[in-house]
C-alpha atoms as one frame of an Amber mdcrd trajectory, in Angstrom:
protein
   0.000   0.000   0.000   2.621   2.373   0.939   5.735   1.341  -0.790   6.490
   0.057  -4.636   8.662  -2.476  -5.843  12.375  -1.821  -4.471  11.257   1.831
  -2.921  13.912   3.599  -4.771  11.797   6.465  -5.912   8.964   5.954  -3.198
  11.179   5.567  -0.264  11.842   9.594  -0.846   8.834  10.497   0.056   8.172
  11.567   3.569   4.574  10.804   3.976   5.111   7.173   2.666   8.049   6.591
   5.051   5.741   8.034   7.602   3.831   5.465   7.091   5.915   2.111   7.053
   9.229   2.887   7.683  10.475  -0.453   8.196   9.899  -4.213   6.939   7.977
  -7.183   8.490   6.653 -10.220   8.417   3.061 -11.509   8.519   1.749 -13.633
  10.473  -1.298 -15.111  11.221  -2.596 -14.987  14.903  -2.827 -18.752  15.739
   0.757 -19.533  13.648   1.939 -16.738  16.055   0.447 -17.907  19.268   1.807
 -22.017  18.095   5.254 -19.765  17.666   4.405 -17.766  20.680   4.865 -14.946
  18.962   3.591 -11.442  20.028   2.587  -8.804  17.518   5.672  -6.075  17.072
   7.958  -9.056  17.906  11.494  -9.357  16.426  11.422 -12.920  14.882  14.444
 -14.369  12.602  13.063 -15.526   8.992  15.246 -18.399   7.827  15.326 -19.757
   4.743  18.027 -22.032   2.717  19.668 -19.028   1.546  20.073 -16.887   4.560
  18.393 -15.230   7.416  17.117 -11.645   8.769  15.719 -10.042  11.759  12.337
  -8.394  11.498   9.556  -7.430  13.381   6.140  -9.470  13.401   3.075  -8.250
  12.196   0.478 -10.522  13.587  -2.635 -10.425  11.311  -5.740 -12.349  10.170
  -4.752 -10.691   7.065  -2.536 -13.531   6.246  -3.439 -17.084   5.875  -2.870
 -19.797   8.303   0.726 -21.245   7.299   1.534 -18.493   5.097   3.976 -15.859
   5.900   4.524 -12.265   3.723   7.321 -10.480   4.090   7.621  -6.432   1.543
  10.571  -6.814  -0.326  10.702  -2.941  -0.170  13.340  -2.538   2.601  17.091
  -2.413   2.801  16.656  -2.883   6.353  14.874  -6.119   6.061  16.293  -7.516
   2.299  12.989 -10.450   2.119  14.905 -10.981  -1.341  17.929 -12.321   0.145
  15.976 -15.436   1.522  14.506 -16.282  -2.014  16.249 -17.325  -5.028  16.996
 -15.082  -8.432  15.357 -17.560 -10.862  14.314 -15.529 -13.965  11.460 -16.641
 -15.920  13.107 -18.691 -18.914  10.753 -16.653 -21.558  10.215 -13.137 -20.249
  13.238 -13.156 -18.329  11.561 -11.562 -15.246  11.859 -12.381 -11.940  10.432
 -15.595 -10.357   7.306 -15.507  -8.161   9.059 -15.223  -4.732   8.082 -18.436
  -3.022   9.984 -20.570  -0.069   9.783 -22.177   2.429  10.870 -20.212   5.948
  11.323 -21.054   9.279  10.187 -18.505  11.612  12.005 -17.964  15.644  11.532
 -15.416  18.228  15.347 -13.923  18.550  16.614 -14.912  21.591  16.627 -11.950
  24.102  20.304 -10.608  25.384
């Protein structure tokens, strides 16, 4: 809603960053309650390829066993867990689809 595609041009704008300034991860409420996972949360996403740090946002919005992270954000790179397969005909990017493991990050 408030970003597009990498954010290099909408990430200028003030009233857009007012908005959502950072990256997350969605969650729905009884995947975060079997995680015990609180909204606002910083959980790791893990995937094959790597792992970040990024808050939960705990939402029906989001289907049970399904997880949605904005690849908008520097801060939290979502395409870093995925992989850069092109499409072999229009040689655009791959639906981004994996499977990720979702932690809480272990408090100091």
């Amino acid at each position: 809603i408030w970003q597009w595609h990498t954010g290099t041009m909408t990430r200028r704008s003030w009233s857009l960053e007012k908005e959502a300034p950072i990256g997350w991860i969605e969650i729905n409420p009884e995947d975060a309650k079997t995680l015990g996972i609180r909204d606002n949360e910083v959980v790791r996403a893990s995937t094959r390829r790597g792992s970040i740090d990024i808050p939960a946002r705990v939402t029906p919005e989001i289907i049970r066993g399904v997880m949605f992270i904005p690849f908008h954000y520097k801060e939290h790179p979502a395409n870093m867990l995925t992989h850069n397969a092109l499409d072999p005909i229009a040689k655009i990017p791959e639906f981004k689809a994996c499977a990720v493991r979702v932690e809480k990050v272990a408090e100091a």
